[in-house]
C-alpha positions in Angstrom: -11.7 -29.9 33.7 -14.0 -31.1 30.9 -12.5 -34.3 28.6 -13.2 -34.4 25.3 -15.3 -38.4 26.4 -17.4 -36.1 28.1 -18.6 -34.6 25.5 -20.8 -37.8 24.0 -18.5 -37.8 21.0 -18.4 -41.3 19.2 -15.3 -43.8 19.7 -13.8 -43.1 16.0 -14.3 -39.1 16.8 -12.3 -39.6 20.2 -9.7 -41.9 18.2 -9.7 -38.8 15.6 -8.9 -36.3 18.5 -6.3 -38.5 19.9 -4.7 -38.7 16.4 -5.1 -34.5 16.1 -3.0 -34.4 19.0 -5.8 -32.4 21.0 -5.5 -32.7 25.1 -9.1 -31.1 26.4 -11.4 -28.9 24.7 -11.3 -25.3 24.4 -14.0 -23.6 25.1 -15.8 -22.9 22.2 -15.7 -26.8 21.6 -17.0 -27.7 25.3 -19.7 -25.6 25.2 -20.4 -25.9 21.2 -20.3 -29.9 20.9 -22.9 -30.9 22.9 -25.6 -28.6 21.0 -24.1 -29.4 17.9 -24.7 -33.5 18.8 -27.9 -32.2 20.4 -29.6 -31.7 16.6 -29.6 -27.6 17.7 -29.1 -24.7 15.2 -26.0 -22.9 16.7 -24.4 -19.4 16.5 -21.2 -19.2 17.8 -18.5 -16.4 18.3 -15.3 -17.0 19.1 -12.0 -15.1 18.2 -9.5 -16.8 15.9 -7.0 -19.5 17.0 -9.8 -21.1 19.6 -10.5 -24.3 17.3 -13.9 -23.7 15.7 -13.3 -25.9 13.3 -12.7 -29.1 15.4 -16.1 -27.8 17.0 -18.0 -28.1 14.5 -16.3 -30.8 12.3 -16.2 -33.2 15.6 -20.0 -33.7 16.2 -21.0 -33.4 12.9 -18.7 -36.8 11.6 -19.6 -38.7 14.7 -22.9 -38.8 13.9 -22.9 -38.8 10.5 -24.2 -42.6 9.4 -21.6 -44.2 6.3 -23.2 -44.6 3.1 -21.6 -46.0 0.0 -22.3 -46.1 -3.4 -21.4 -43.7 -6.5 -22.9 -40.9 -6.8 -24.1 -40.3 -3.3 -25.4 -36.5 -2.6 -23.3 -34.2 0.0 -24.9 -34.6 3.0 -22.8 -32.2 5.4 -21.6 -28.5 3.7 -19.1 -26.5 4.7 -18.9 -22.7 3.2 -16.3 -20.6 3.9 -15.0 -17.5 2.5 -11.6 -18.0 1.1 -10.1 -20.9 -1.0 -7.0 -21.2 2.0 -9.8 -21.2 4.8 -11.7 -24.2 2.7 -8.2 -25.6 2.5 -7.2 -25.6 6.0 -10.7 -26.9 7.1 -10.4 -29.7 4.3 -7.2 -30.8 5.7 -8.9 -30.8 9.4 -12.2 -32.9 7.9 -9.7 -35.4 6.1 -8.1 -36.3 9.4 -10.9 -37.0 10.9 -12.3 -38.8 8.6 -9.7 -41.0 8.4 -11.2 -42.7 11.7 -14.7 -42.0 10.8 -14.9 -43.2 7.5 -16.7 -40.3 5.3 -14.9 -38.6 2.0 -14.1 -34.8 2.2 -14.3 -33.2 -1.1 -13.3 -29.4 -1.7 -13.9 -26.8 -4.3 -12.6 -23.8 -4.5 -12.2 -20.8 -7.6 -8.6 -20.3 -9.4 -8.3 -24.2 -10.1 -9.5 -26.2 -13.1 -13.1 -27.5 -12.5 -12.7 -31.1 -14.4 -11.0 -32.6 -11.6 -13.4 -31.3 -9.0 -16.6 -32.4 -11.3 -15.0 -35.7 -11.1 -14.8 -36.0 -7.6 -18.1 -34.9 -6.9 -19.8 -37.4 -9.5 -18.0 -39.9 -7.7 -20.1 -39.5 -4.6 -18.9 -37.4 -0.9 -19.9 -37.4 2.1 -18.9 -33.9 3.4 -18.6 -31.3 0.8 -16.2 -27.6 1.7 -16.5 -24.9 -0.5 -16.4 -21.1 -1.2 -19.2 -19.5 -2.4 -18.5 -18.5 -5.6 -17.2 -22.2 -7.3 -19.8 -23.7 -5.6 -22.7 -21.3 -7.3 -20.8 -22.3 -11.0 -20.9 -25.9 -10.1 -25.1 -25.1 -9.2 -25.6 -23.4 -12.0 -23.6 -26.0 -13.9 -26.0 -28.8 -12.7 -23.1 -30.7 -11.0 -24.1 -30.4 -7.6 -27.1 -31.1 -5.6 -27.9 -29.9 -2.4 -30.9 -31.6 -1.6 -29.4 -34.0 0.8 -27.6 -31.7 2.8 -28.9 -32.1 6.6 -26.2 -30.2 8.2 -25.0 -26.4 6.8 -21.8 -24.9 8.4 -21.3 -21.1 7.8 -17.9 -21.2 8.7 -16.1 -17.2 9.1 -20.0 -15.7 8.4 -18.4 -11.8 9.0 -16.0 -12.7 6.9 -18.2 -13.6 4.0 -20.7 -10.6 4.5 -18.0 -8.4 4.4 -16.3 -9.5 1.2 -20.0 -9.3 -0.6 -21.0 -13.0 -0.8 -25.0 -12.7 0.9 -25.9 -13.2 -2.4 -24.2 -16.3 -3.0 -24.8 -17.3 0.5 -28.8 -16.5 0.1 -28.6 -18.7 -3.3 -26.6 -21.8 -1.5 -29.1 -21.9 1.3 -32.0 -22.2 -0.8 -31.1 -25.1 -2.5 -31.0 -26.7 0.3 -34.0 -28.6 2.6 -35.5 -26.6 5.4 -35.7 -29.1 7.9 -31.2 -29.0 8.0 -29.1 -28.2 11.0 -27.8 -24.8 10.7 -24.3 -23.7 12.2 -22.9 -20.3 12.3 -19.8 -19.7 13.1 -17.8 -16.5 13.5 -15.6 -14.3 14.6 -18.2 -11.6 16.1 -21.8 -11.3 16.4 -23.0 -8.0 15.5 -26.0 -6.7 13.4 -25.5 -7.3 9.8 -24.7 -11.3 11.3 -28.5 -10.6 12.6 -29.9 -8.8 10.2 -28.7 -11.0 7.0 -28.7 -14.5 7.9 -30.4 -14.8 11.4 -33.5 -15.8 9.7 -31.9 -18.8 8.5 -31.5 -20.5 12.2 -34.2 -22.3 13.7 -34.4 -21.1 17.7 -30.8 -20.7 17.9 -28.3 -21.8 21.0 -26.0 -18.8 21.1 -22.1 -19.6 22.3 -19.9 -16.4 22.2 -16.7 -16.6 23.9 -14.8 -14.0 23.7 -16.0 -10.5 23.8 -15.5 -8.1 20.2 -12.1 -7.2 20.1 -10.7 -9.4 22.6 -7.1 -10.4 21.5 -4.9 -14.0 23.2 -2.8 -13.4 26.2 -0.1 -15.3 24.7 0.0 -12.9 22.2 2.2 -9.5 23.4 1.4 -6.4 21.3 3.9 -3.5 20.3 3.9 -0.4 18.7 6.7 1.1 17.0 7.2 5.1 15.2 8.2 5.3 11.8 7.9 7.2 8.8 5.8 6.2 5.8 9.3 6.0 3.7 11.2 4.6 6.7 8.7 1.5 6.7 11.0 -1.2 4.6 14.4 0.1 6.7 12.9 -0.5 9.7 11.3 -4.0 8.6 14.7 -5.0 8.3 15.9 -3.8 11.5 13.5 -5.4 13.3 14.1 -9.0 11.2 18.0 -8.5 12.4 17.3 -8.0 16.0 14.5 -10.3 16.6 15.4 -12.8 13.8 13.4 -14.0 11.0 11.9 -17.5 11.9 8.5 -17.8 10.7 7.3 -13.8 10.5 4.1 -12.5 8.7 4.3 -9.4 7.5 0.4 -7.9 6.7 0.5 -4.8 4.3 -2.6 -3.1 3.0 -2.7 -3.5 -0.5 -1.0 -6.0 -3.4 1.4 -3.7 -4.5 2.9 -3.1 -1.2 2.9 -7.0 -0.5 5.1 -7.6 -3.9 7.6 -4.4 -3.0 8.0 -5.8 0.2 8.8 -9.2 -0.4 11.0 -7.9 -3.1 12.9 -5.3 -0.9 13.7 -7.8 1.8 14.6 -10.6 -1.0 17.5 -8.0 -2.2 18.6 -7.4 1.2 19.2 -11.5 1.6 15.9 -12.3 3.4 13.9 -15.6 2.4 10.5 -13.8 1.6 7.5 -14.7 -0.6 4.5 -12.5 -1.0 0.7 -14.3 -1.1 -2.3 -12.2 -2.3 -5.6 -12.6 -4.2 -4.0 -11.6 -7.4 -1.7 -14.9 -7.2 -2.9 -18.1 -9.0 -4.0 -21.0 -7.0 -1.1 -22.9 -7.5 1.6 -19.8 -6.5 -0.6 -19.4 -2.8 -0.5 -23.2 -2.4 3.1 -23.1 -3.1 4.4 -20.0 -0.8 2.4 -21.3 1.9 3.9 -25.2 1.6 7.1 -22.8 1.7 6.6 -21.2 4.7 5.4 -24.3 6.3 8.3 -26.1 5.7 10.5 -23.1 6.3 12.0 -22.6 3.2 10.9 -19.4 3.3 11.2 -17.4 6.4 8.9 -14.4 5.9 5.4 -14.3 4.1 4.2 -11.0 3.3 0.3 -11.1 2.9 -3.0 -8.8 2.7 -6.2 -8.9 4.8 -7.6 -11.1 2.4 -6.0 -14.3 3.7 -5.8 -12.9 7.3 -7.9 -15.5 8.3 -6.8 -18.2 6.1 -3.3 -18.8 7.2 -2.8 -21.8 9.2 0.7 -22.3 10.0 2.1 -23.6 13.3 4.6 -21.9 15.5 4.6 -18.4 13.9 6.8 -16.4 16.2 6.1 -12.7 14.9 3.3 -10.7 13.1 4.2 -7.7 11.7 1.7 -5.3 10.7 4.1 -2.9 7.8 0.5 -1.3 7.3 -2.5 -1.1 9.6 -5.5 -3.0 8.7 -8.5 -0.5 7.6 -11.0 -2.3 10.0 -9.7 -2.7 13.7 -10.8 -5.9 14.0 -8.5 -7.4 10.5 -6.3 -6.5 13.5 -7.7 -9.4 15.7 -7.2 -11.7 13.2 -4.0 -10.8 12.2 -2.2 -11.3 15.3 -4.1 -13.9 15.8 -1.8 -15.8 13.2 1.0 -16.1 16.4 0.4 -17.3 19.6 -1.4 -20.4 18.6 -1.7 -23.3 20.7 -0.4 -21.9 24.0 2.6 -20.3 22.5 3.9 -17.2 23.1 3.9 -14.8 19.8 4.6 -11.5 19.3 2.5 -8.4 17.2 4.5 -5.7 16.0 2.7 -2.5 14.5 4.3 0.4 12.4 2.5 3.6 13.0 2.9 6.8 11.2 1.1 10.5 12.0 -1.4 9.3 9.6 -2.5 5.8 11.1 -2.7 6.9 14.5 -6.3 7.6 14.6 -6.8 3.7 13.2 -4.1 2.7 16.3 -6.7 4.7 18.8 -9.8 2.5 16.8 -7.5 -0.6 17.4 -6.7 0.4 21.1 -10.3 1.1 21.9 -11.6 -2.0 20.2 -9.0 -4.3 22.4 -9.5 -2.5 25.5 -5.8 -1.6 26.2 -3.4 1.0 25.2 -0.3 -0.6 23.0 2.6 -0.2 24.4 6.1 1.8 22.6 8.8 -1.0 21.5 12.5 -0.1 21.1 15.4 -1.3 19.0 18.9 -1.5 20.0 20.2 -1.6 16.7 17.5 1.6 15.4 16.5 5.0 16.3 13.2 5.4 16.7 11.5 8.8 17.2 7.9 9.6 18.4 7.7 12.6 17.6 7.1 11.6 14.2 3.4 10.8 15.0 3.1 14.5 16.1 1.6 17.1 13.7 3.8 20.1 12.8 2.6 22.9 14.8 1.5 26.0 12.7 2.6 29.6 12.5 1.5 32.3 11.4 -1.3 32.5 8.3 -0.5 30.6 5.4 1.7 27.4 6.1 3.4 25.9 9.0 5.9 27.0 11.4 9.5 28.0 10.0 7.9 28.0 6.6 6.9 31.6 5.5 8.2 34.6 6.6 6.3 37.0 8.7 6.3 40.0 6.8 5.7 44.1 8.4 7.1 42.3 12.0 11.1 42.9 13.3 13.7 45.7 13.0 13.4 47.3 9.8 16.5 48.4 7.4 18.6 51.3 7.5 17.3 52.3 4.5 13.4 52.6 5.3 14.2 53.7 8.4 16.0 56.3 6.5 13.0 56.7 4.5 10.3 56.9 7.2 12.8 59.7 8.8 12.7 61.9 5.6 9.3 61.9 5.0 9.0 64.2 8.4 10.7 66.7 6.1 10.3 66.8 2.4 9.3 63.2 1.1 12.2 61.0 -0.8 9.2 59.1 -2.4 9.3 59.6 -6.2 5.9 58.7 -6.5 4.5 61.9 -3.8 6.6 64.3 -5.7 4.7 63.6 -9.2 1.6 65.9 -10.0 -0.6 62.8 -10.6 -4.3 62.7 -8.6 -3.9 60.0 -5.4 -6.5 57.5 -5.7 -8.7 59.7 -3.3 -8.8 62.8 -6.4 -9.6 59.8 -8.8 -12.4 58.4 -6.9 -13.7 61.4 -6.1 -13.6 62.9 -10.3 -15.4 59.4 -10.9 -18.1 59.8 -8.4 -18.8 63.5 -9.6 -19.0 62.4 -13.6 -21.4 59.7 -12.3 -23.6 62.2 -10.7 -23.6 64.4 -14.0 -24.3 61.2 -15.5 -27.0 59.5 -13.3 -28.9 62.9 -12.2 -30.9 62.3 -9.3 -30.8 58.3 -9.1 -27.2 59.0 -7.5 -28.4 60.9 -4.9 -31.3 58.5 -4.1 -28.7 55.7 -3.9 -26.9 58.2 -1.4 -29.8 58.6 0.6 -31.0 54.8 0.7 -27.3 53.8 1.9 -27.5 56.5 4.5 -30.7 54.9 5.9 -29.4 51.3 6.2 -26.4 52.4 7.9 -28.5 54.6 10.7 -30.7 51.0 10.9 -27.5 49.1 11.6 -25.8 51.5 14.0 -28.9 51.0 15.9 -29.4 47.0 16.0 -25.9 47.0 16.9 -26.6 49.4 19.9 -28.9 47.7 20.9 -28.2 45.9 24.3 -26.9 42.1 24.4 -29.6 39.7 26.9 -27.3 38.3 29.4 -28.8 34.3 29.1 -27.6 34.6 24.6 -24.1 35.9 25.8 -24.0 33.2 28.3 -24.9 30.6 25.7 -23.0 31.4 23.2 -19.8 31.7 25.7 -20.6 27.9 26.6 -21.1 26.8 23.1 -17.4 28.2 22.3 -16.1 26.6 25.3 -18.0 23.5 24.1 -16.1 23.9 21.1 -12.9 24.2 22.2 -13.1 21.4 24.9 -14.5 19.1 21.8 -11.3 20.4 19.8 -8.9 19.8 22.7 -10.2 16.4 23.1 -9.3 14.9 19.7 -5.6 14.8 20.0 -3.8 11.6 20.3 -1.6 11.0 23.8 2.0 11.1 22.4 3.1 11.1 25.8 3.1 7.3 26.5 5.6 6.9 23.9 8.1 8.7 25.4 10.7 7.0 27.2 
């Protein structure tokens, strides 16, 4: 097995690693090192939780010479796409640097931008930031980035996704052409290509794990439930399996705050951490839950990626992500570091179609989890089945079918004889006299266009009668029979297997 000496690291990077607490290398970092030490641009895909950030943090501060002085350029830049993302690599870079000797500096929106002007006019080494504070700065005239010789693209999906390739495009211009260029991500796929593969010089590629592919220390559930049922069973499940370090994703702010709200009341230590919060409330609730004096941190996709906190035992996904693969990176907040963690997904009738996106992105069919202290029923994932025309089964009556009353079958008996009907005994024309008085006023009326009319329906319907005696070809009948069998096989085939959650 590969040490982390073999890699050609300096002595103060190998100190750093030893102070990290790192053993060997993963994989993205033995194969992503070398290149990176090597001078070559680099793409590189690996799922979360595989330390990309040591693998690109390592080689670039070993070889970075020390230069002091004020006012010193950045010379390394490190973009991400969220302000926790910057922070967690910030922290990573600071420990390092300890041994290596460079300054870290980080910028990030939803802060005050005095104190970060100040400590980039005092001169840094290795400068992280998102891509929006670090365009004001530009535009500000506080930072250049004409010293830059290294350029880390750190979560690159991530930032196409949320809309930054303009930033991005800007922040890459500014900075020389002749720079080392890393890209690293959690998949490689065509926008990745498309939008910023022109910015790599000859490219080494290092994917690792294939799109979708999830950690084996990380075992994935499924469990029934109700849209209105979701916060009771939360709370179930926090009973039974205890509430020590959970993250709960839901879709949407509003969802995050009634959740962490509900499960307060019920006596649960929860905070809720979304885009919407200041800088200082996310800095807080994650310090919280770091230090457990929260238990449960309810969050949205935003920060799926951004979360860095050992020893999470349980994800729970209240809502499913809209994009299978926020799924990935959601569970990949537990099982870190060789522990074992667990996923936990609530799925009603009207997610299951994103569980079968899910279930084909990671390969694998999720399996049916059960509560001893809850009901669960899978038959709430099933549709109603329909009845007759007009609404679902049980929920219209089915009119002119069944035994009829005593009185209409009274009736219908007395009409053999002399009608009972009240309306048959008046003298008044039936609608057949009616039609028939109007039809000979409109011929007094009309003259001889009436009876043209007469004679020009007559001749369409003789012309019809005879298309549609007209023999059928054998090879149309044929077709169309296997188009409708098409159809149906099509219509049969987009059901979801309920069966696998029976017990």
């Amino acid at each position: 097995m590969t040490a982390f000496a073999d890699l050609g690291l300096s002595k103060d990077a190998l100190l750093a690693v030893e102070k990290l607490g790192y053993d060997q290398p993963t994989p993205v970092q033995e194969q992503s090192i070398p290149l990176v030490l090597e001078g070559r641009d680099l793409i590189a895909a690996a799922s979360t939780g595989t330390g990309k950030t040591a693998a690109f943090l390592l080689p670039t501060l070993s070889t970075l010479p020390r230069v002091r002085g004020r006012n010193r350029a950045p010379r390394v830049l490190v973009v991400s796409p969220t302000r926790e993302l910057a922070q967690q690599i910030a922290r990573t870079a600071m420990q390092i640097s300890r041994k290596t000797g460079h300054f870290v500096t980080t910028v990030f929106g939803g802060t005050p931008y005095g104190p970060q002007i100040k400590e980039i006019r005092g001169g840094t080494d290795v400068l992280i930031a998102t891509p929006g504070r670090l365009n004001d700065l530009m535009d500000r005239g506080v930072i250049d980035l004409g010293s830059v010789e290294t350029l880390v693209l750190d979560e690159a999906d991530r930032m196409l996704d949320m809309g930054f390739l303009p930033d991005v495009t800007t922040i890459v211009n500014a900075t020389p052409e002749c720079r080392q260029t890393l890209l690293f991500s959690a998949t490689i796929d065509r926008s990745i290509e498309k939008n910023l593969g022109s910015l790599l010089r000859d490219p080494a590629v290092v994917e690792i794990a294939h799109k979708g592919e999830t950690a084996k220390t990380v075992e994935q559930f499924v469990m029934p439930v109700l849209n209105h049922k979701k916060p009771e069973l939360l709370q179930a499940v926090l009973e039974e399996k205890g509430s020590e370090r959970i993250i709960v994703f839901a879709r949407t702010k509003f969802r995050t705050e009634e959740c962490a709200e509900t499960l307060c009341r019920a006596g649960y230590k929860a905070e809720s951490i979304h885009s919407d919060k200041s800088q200082g409330q996310r800095r807080r609730a994650l310090e919280n839950f770091r230090r457990g004096k929260t238990s449960v941190l309810v969050a949205t996709d935003v920060l799926a990626r951004g979360i860095d906190v050992p020893e999470v035992d349980h994800v729970i996904n209240f809502d499913l992500p809209d994009m299978p693969e926020d799924y990935v990176h959601r569970i990949g907040r537990t099982g870190r570091a060789g522990e074992q963690g667990y996923a936990i997904s609530f799925v009603t009738r009207e997610s299951t179609r994103t569980l079968k996106d899910i279930e084909r992105l990671i390969g694998k069919d999720i399996p049916f989890m059960d509560l001893e202290n809850y009901k669960l029923d899978a038959s709430v994932l099933q549709k109603p089945k329909k009845g007759g025309k007009g609404g679902y089964k049980g929920s219209k009556p089915k009119y002119g079918k069944g035994p009829r009353s005593d009185s209409a079958r009274a009736g219908h008996t007395a009409s053999a004889g002399k009608s009972t009907d009240k309306r048959s005994q008046d003298n008044r024309p039936g609608r057949g006299s009616r039609a028939e008085g109007r039809r000979f006023e409109n011929d007094k009326r009309e003259g001889g266009r009436s009876r043209n009319a007469e004679s020009a329906k007559l001749r369409l319907e003789r012309k019809g009668a005879q298309r549609s005696s007209a023999p059928r070809s054998k090879s149309n009948g044929a077709q169309q029979k296997s188009v409708d069998a098409g159809k149906k096989t099509v219509r049969q085939g987009e059901g979801y297997d309920y069966s696998r959650f029976t017990k």
